[in-house]
C-alpha positions, 0 to 999 in steps of 0.5 A: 500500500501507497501511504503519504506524509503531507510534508509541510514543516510542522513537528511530531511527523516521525511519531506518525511514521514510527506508528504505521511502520509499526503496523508494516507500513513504510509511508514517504513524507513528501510535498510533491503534488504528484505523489500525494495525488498517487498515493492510496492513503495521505496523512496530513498530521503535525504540531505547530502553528495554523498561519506558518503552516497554511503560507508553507502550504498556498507558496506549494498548491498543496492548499488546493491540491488537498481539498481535490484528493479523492483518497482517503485522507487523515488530518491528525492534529493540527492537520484537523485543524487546517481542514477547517474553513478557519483558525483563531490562530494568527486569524488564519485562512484554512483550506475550508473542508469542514466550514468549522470556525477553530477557536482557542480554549478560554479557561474557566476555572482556576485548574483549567490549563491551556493547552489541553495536555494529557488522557481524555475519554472519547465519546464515539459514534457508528464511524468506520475509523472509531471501530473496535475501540472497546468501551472508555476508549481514552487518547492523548491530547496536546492542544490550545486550540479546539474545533466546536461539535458541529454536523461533521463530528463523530467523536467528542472530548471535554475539557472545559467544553464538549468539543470535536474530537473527530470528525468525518466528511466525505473521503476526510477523516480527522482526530484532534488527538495523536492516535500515534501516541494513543497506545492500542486506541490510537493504533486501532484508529490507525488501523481502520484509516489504512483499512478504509 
C-alpha cells in the first residue's frame, strides 16, 4: 500500500511514521503534488502553528491540491485543524473542508490549563475509523486550540467544553488527538484509516 506524509514543516511527523511502520507500513513524507495525488492513503498530521503552516502550504498548491484528493485522507492534529474553513490562530485562512470556525480554549476555572495536555475519554459514534475501540476508549491530547461539535463530528472530548474530537466528511477523516501516541486506541484508529 501507497501511504503519504503531507510534508509541510510542522513537528511530531516521525511519531506518525514510527506508528504505521509499526503496523508494516513504510509511508514517504513528501510535498510533491504528484505523489500525494498517487498515493492510496495521505496523512496530513503535525504540531505547530495554523498561519506558518497554511503560507508553507498556498507558496506549494498543496492548499488546493488537498481539498481535490479523492483518497482517503487523515488530518491528525493540527492537520484537523487546517481542514477547517478557519483558525483563531494568527486569524488564519484554512483550506475550508469542514466550514468549522477553530477557536482557542478560554479557561474557566482556576485548574483549567491551556493547552489541553494529557488522557481524555472519547465519546464515539457508528464511524468506520472509531471501530473496535472497546468501551472508555481514552487518547492523548496536546492542544490550545479546539474545533466546536458541529454536523461533521463523530467523536467528542471535554475539557472545559464538549468539543470535536473527530470528525468525518466525505473521503476526510480527522482526530484532534495523536492516535500515534494513543497506545492500542490510537493504533486501532490507525488501523481502520489504512483499512478504509
Amino acid at each position: 500500500m501507497n501511504v503519504a506524509i503531507v510534508k509541510y514543516n510542522a513537528g511530531n511527523i516521525y511519531s506518525v511514521v514510527n506508528a504505521l511502520k509499526r503496523l508494516g507500513i513504510d509511508p514517504m513524507l513528501t510535498d510533491d503534488a504528484e505523489l500525494l495525488m498517487k498515493a492510496d492513503k495521505v496523512l496530513f498530521p503535525g504540531q505547530g502553528h495554523a498561519g506558518e503552516a497554511m503560507d508553507y502550504l498556498r507558496a506549494r498548491k498543496l492548499d488546493l491540491l488537498i481539498r481535490d484528493l479523492k483518497q482517503p485522507v487523515f488530518g491528525i492534529c493540527v492537520g484537523q485543524q487546517l481542514l477547517c474553513r478557519h483558525s483563531e490562530e494568527g486569524d488564519t485562512e484554512c483550506i475550508g473542508i469542514f466550514d468549522a470556525e477553530v477557536k482557542r480554549f478560554q479557561p474557566q476555572r482556576h485548574e483549567d490549563k491551556v493547552p489541553c495536555m494529557g488522557w481524555n475519554e472519547l465519546q464515539v459514534t457508528d464511524n468506520p475509523i472509531l471501530k473496535n475501540l472497546g468501551e472508555h476508549p481514552y487518547v492523548y491530547f496536546v492542544h490550545s486550540y479546539y474545533v466546536p461539535v458541529c454536523n461533521e463530528t463523530i467523536a467528542t472530548a471535554d475539557y472545559i467544553l464538549p468539543y470535536s474530537a473527530s470528525m468525518h466528511k466525505d473521503n476526510f477523516y480527522t482526530c484532534q488527538f495523536h492516535p500515534e501516541k494513543s497506545g492500542k486506541v490510537g493504533e486501532q484508529i490507525i488501523k481502520n484509516f489504512i483499512d478504509l
